[in-house]
C-alpha positions as protocol buffer text, in pm:
chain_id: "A"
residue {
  index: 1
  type: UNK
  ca { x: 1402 y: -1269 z: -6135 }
}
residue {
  index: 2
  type: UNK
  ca { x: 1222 y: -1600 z: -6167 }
}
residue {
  index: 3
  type: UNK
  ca { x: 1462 y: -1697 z: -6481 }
}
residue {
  index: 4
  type: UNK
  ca { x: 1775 y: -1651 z: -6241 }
}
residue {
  index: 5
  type: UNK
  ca { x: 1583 y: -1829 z: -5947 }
}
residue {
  index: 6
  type: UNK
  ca { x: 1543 y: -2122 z: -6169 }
}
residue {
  index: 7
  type: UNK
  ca { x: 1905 y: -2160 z: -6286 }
}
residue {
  index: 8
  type: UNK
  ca { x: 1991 y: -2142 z: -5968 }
}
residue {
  index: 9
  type: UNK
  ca { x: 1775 y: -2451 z: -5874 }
}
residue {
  index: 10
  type: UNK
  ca { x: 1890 y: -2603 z: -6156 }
}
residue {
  index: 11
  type: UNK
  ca { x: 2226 y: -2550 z: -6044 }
}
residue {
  index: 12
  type: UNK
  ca { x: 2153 y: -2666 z: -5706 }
}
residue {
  index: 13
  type: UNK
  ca { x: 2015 y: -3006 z: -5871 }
}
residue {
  index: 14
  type: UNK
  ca { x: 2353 y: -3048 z: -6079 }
}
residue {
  index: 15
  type: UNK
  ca { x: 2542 y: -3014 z: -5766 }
}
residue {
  index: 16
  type: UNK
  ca { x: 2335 y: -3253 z: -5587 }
}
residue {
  index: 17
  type: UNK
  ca { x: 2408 y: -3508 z: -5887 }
}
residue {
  index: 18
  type: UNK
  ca { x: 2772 y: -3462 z: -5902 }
}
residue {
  index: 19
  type: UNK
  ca { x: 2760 y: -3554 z: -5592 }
}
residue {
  index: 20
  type: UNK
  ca { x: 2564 y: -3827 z: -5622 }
}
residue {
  index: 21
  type: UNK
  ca { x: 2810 y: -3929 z: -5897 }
}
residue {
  index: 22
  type: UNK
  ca { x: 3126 y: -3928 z: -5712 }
}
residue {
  index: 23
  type: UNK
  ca { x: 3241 y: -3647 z: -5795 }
}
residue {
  index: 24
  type: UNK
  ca { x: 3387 y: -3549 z: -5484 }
}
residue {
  index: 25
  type: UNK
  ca { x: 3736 y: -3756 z: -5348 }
}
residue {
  index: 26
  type: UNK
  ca { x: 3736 y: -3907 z: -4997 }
}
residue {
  index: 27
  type: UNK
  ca { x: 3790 y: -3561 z: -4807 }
}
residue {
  index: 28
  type: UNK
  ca { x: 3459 y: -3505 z: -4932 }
}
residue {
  index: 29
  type: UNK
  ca { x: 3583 y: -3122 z: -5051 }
}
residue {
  index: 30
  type: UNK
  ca { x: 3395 y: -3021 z: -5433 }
}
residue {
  index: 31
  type: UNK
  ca { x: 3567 y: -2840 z: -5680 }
}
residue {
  index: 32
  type: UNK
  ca { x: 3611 y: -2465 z: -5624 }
}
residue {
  index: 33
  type: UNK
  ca { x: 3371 y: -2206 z: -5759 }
}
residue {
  index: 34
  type: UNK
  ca { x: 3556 y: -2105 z: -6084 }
}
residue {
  index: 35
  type: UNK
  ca { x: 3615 y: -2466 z: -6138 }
}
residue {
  index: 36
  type: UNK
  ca { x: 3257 y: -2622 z: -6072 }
}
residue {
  index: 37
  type: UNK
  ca { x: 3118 y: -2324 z: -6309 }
}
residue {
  index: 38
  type: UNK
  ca { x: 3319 y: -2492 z: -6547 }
}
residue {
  index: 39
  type: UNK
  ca { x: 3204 y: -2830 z: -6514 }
}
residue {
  index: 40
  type: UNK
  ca { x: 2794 y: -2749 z: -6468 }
}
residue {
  index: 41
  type: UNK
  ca { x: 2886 y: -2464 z: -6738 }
}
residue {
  index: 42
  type: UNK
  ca { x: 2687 y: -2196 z: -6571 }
}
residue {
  index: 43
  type: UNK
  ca { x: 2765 y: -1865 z: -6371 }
}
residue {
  index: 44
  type: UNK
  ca { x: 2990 y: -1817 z: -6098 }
}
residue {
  index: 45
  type: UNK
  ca { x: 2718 y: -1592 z: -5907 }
}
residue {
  index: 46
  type: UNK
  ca { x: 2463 y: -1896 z: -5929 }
}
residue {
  index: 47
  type: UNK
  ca { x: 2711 y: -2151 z: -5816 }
}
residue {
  index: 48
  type: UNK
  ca { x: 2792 y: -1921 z: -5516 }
}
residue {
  index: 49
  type: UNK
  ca { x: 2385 y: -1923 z: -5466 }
}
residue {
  index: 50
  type: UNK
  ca { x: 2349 y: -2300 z: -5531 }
}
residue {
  index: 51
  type: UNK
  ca { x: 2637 y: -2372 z: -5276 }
}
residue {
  index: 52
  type: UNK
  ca { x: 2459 y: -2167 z: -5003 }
}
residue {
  index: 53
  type: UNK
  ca { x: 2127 y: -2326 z: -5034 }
}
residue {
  index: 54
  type: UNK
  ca { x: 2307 y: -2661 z: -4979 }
}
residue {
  index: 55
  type: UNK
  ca { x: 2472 y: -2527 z: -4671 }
}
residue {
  index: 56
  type: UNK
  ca { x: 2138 y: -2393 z: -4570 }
}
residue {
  index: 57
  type: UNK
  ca { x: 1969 y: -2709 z: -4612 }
}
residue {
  index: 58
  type: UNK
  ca { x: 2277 y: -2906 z: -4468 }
}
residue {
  index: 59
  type: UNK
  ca { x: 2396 y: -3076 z: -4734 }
}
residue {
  index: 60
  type: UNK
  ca { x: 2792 y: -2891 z: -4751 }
}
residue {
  index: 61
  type: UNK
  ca { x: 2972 y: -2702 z: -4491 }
}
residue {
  index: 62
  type: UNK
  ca { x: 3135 y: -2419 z: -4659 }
}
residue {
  index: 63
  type: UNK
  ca { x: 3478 y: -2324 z: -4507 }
}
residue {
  index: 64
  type: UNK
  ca { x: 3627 y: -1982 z: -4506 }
}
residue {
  index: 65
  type: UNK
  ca { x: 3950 y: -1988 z: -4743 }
}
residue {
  index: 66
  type: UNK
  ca { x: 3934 y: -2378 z: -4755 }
}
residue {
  index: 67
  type: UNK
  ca { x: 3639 y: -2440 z: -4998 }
}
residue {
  index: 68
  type: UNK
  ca { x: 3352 y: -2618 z: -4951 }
}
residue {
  index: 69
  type: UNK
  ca { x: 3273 y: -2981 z: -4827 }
}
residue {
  index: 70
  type: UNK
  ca { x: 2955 y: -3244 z: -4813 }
}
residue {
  index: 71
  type: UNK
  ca { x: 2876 y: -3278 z: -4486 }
}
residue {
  index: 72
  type: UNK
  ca { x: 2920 y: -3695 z: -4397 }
}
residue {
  index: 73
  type: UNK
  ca { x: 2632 y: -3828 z: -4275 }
}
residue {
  index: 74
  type: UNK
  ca { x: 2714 y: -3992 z: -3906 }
}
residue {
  index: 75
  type: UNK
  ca { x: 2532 y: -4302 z: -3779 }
}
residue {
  index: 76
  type: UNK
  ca { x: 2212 y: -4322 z: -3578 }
}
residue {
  index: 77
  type: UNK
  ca { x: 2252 y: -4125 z: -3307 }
}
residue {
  index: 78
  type: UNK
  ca { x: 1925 y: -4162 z: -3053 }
}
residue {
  index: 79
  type: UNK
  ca { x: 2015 y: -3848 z: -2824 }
}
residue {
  index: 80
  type: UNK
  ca { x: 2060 y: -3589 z: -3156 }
}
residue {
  index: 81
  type: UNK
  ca { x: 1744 y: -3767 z: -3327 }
}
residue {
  index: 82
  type: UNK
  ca { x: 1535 y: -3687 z: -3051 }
}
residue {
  index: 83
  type: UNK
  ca { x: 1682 y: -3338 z: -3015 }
}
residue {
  index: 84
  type: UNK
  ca { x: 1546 y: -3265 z: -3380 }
}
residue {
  index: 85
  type: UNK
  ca { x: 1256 y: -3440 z: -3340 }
}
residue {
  index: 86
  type: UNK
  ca { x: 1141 y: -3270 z: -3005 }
}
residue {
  index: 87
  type: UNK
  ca { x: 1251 y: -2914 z: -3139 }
}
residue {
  index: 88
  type: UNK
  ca { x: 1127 y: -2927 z: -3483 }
}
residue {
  index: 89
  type: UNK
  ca { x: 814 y: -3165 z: -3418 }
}
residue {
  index: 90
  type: UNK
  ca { x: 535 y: -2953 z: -3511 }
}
residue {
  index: 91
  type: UNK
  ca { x: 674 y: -2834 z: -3860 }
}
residue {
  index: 92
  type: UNK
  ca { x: 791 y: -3220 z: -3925 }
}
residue {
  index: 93
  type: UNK
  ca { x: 353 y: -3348 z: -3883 }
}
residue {
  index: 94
  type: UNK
  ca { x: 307 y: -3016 z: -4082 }
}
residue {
  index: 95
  type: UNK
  ca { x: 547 y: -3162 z: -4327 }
}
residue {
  index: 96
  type: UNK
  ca { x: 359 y: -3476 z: -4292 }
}
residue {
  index: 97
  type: UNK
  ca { x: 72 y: -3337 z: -4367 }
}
residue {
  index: 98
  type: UNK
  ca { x: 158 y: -3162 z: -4678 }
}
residue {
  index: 99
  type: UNK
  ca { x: 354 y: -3481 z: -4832 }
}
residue {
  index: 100
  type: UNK
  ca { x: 0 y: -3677 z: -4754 }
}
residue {
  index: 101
  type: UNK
  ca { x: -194 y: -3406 z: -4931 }
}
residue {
  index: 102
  type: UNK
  ca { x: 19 y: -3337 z: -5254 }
}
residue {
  index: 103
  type: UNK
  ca { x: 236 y: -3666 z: -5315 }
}
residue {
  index: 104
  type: UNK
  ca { x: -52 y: -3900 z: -5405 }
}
residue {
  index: 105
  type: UNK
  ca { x: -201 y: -3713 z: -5666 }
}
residue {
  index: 106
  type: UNK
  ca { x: 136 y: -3678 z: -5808 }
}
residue {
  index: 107
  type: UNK
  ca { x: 170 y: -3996 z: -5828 }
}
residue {
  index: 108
  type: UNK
  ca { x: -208 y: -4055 z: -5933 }
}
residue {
  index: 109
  type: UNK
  ca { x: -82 y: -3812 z: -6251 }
}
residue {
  index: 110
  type: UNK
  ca { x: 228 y: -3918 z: -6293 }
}
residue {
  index: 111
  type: UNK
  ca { x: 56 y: -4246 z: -6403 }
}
residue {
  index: 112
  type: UNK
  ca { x: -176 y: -4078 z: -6603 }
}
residue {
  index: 113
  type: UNK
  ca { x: 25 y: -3838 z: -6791 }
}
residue {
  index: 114
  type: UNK
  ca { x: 411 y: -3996 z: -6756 }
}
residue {
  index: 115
  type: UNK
  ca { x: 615 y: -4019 z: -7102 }
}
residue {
  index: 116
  type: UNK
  ca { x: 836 y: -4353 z: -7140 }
}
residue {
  index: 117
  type: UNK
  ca { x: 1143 y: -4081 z: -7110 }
}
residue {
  index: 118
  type: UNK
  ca { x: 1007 y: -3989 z: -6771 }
}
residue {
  index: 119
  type: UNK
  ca { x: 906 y: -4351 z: -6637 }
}
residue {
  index: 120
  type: UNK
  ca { x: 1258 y: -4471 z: -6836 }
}
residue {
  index: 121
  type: UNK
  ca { x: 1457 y: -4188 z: -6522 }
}
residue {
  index: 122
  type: UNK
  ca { x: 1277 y: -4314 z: -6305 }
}
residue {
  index: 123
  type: UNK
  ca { x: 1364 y: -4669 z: -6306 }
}
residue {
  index: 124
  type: UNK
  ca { x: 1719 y: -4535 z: -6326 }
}
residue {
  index: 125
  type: UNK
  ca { x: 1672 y: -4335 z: -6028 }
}
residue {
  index: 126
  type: UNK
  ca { x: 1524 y: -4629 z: -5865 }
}
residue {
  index: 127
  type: UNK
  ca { x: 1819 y: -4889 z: -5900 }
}
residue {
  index: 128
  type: UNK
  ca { x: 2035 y: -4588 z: -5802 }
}
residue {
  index: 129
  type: UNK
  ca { x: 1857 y: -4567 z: -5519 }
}
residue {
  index: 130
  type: UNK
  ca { x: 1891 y: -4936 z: -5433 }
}
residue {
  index: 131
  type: UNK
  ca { x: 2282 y: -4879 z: -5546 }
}
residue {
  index: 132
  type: UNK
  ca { x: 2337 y: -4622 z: -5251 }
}
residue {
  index: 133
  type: UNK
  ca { x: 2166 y: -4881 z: -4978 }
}
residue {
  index: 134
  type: UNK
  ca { x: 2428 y: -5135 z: -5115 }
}
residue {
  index: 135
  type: UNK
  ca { x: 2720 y: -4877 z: -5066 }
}
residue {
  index: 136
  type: UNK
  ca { x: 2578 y: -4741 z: -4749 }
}
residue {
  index: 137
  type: UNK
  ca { x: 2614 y: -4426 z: -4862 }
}
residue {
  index: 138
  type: UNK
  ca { x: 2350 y: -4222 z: -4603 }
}
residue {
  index: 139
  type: UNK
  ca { x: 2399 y: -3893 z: -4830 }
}
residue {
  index: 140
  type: UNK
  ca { x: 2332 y: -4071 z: -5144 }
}
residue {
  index: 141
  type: UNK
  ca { x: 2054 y: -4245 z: -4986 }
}
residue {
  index: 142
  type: UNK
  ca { x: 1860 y: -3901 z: -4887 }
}
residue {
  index: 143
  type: UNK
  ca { x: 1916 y: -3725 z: -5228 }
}
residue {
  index: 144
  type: UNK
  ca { x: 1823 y: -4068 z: -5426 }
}
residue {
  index: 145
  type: UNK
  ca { x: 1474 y: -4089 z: -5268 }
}
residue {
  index: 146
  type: UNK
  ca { x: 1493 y: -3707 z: -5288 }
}
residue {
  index: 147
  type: UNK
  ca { x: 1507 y: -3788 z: -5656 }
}
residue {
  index: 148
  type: UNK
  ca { x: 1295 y: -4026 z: -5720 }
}
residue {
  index: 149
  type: UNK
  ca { x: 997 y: -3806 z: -5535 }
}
residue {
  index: 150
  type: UNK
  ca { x: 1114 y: -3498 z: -5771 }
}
residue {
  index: 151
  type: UNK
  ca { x: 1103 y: -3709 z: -6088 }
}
residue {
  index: 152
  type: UNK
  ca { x: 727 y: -3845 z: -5987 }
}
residue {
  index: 153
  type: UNK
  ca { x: 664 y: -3459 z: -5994 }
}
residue {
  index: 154
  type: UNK
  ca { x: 756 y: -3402 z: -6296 }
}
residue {
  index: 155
  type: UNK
  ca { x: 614 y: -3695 z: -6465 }
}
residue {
  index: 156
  type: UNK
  ca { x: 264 y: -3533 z: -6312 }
}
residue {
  index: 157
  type: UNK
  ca { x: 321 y: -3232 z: -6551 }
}
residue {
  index: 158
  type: UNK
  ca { x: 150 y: -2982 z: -6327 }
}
residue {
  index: 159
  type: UNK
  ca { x: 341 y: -2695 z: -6239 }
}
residue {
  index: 160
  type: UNK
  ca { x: 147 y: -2547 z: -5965 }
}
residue {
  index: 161
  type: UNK
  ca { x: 212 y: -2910 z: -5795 }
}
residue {
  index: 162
  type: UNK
  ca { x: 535 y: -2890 z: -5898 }
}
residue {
  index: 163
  type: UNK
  ca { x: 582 y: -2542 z: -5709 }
}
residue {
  index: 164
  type: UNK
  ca { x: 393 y: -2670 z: -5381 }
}
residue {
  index: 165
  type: UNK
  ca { x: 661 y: -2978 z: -5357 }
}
residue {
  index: 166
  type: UNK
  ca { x: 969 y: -2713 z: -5416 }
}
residue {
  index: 167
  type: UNK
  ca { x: 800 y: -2489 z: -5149 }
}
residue {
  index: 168
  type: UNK
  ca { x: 886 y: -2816 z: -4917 }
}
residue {
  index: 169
  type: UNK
  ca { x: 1204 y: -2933 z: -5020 }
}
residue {
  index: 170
  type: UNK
  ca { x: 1483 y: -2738 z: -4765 }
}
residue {
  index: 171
  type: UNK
  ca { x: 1293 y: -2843 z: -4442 }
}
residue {
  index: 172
  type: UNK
  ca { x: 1257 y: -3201 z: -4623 }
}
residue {
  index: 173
  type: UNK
  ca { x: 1641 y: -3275 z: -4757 }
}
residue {
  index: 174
  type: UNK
  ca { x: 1697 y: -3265 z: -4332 }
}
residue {
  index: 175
  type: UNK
  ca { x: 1351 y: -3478 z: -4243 }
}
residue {
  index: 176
  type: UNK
  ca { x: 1511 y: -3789 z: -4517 }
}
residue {
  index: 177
  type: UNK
  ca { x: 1842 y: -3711 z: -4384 }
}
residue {
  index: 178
  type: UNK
  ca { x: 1702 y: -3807 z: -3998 }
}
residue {
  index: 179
  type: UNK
  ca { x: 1492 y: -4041 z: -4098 }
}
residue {
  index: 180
  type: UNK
  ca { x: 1739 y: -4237 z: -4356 }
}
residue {
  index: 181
  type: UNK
  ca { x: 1957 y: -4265 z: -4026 }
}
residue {
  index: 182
  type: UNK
  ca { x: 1739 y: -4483 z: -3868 }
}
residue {
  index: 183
  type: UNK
  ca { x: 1861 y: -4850 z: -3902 }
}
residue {
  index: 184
  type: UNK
  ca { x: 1646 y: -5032 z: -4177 }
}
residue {
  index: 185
  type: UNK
  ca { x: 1443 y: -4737 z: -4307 }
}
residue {
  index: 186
  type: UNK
  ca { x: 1576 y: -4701 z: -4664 }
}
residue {
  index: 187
  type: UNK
  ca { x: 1575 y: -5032 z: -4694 }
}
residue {
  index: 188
  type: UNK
  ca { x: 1158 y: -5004 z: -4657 }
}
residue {
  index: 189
  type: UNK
  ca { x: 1159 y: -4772 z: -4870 }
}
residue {
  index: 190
  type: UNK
  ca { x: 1281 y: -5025 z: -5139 }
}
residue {
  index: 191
  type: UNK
  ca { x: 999 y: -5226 z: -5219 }
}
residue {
  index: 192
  type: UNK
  ca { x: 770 y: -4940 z: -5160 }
}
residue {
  index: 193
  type: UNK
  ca { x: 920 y: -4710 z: -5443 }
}
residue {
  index: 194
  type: UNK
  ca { x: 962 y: -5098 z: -5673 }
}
residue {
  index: 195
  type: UNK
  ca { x: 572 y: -5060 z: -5614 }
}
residue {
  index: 196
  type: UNK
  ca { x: 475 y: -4746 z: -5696 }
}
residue {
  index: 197
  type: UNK
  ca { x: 691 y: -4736 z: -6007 }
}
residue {
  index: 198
  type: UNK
  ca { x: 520 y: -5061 z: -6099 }
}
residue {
  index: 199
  type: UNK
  ca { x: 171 y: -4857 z: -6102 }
}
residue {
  index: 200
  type: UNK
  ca { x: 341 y: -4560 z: -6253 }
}
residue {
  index: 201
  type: UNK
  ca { x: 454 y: -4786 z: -6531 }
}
residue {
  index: 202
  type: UNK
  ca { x: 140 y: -4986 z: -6575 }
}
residue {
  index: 203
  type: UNK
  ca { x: -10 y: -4645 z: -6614 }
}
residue {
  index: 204
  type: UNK
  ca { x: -288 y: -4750 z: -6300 }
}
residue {
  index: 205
  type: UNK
  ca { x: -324 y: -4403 z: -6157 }
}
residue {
  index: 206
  type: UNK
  ca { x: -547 y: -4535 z: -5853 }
}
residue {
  index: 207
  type: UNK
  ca { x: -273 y: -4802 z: -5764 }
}
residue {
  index: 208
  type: UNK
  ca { x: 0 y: -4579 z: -5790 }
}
residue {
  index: 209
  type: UNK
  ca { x: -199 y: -4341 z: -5552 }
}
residue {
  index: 210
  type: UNK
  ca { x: -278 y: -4568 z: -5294 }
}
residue {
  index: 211
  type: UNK
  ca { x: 86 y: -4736 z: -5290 }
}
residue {
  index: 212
  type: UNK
  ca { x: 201 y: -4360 z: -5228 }
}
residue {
  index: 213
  type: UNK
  ca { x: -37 y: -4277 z: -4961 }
}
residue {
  index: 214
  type: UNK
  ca { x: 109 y: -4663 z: -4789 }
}
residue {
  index: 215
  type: UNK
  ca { x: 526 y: -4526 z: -4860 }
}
residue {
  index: 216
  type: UNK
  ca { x: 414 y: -4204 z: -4638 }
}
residue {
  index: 217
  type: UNK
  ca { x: 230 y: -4348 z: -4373 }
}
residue {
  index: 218
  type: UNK
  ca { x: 460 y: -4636 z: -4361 }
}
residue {
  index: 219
  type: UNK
  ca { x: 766 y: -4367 z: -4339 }
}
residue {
  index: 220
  type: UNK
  ca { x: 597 y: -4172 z: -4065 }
}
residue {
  index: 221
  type: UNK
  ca { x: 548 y: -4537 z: -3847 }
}
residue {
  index: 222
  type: UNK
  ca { x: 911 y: -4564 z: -3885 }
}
residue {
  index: 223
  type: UNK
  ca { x: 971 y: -4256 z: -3763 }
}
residue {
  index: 224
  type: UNK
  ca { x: 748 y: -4220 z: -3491 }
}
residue {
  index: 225
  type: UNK
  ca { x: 852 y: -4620 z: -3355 }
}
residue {
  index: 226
  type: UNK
  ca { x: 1187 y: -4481 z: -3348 }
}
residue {
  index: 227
  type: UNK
  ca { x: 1092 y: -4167 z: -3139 }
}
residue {
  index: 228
  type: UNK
  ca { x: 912 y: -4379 z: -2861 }
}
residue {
  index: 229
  type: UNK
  ca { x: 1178 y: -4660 z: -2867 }
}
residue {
  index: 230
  type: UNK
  ca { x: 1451 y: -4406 z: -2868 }
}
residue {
  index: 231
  type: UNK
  ca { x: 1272 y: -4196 z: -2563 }
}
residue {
  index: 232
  type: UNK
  ca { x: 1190 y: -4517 z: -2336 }
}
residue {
  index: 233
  type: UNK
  ca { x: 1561 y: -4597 z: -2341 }
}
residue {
  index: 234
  type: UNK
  ca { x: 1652 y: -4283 z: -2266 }
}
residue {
  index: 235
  type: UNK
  ca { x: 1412 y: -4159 z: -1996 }
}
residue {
  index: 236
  type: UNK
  ca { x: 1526 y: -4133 z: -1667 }
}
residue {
  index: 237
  type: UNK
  ca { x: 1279 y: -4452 z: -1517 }
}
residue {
  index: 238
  type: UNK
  ca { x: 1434 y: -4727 z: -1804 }
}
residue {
  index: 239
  type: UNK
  ca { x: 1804 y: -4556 z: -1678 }
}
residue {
  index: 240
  type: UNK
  ca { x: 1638 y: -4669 z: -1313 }
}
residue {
  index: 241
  type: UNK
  ca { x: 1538 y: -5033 z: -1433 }
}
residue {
  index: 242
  type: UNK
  ca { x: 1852 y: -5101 z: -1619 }
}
């Protein structure tokens, strides 16, 4: 069971790359089953998985007898943003809480124990990541930062860590998604990832740590700024003074 579990999440990451890639045309639509089981090379059963754990996590809409499609990202929106964030809100500080607990020493580690192949994807994965603000891309944005947090995982080499950040990653591909559509967040998150992967490089677990622990808390500001902006202007007394 755990073998087909992790082709399966490997399949879900090679889907999340094509798309990343372009490998989708304007309508958005990916290839069909038989054809994408071609291209990744793997199963048809653990595409058919792979594409329902990106629907689950809202990355694709899959449409009866029409195939599947990524889901395009729409602009900030202040009444939906405070929808999710007033019905979800305990599980997002929960989600908080965990990132602020497990992140830093993965980046701590990640300095420590990081190969040059490892640090080499992720400066790749960082200019990506700059490549998607450029385009404007809000998909691209979430699973680039998505990225580069997996790859500073896996440059910690511990798989119990590794497990704890997977346990976290459906409820999170939604959190970047919300908070990525918030005008001028990814654009923080530039020189904040530049840093880190500095400290990661200079293999100076303590910086790299405490540059970490500054992207979170920095992230959550942004986020909660927006909720209190975003809920004056919309309560019923700033309707009154306007």
């Amino acid at each position: 069971m755990a073998g087909r579990e992790s082709v399966v999440e490997l399949t879900v990451e090679r889907i999340k790359d094509f798309i990343k890639n372009g490998g989708v045309d304007d309508s958005g639509k990916l290839p069909n089953e038989r054809e994408l089981a071609q291209i990744l090379e793997v199963s048809r059963s653990s595409i058919r998985e792979a594409l329902r754990i990106l629907e689950a996590v809202g990355i694709i809409e899959i449409r009866p007898t029409k195939g599947s499609y990524v889901i395009k990202q729409e602009s900030f929106v202040p009444s939906e943003f405070l929808n999710w964030f007033n019905r979800y809100q305990p599980e997002i500080f929960h989600l908080i809480e965990v990132r602020l607990a497990i992140e830093p020493i993965a980046a701590f580690l990640a300095a420590q124990r990081g190969t040059d192949e490892q640090i080499q994807k992720l400066e790749k994965c960082h200019n990506d990541f700059v490549q998607y603000i450029i385009e404007g891309n809000p998909l691209k944005i979430t699973l680039g930062d998505e990225a580069f947090h997996d790859l500073i995982f896996e440059a910690a080499q511990n798989p119990l860590l590794q497990n704890l950040h997977n346990m976290t990653k459906m409820f999170l591909t939604d959190y970047r998604k919300k908070v990525f559509s918030i005008p001028k967040e990814a654009m923080k998150a530039v020189s904040q990832h530049d840093e880190i992967l500095k400290y990661i490089r200079e293999h100076n677990p303590d910086l790299a740590k405490d540059h970490m622990v500054q992207h979170l808390e920095i992230s959550k500001s942004g986020l909660l700024d927006a909720v209190q902006k975003e809920g004056k202007e919309t309560s019923p007394t700033s309707k009154r003074i306007g």
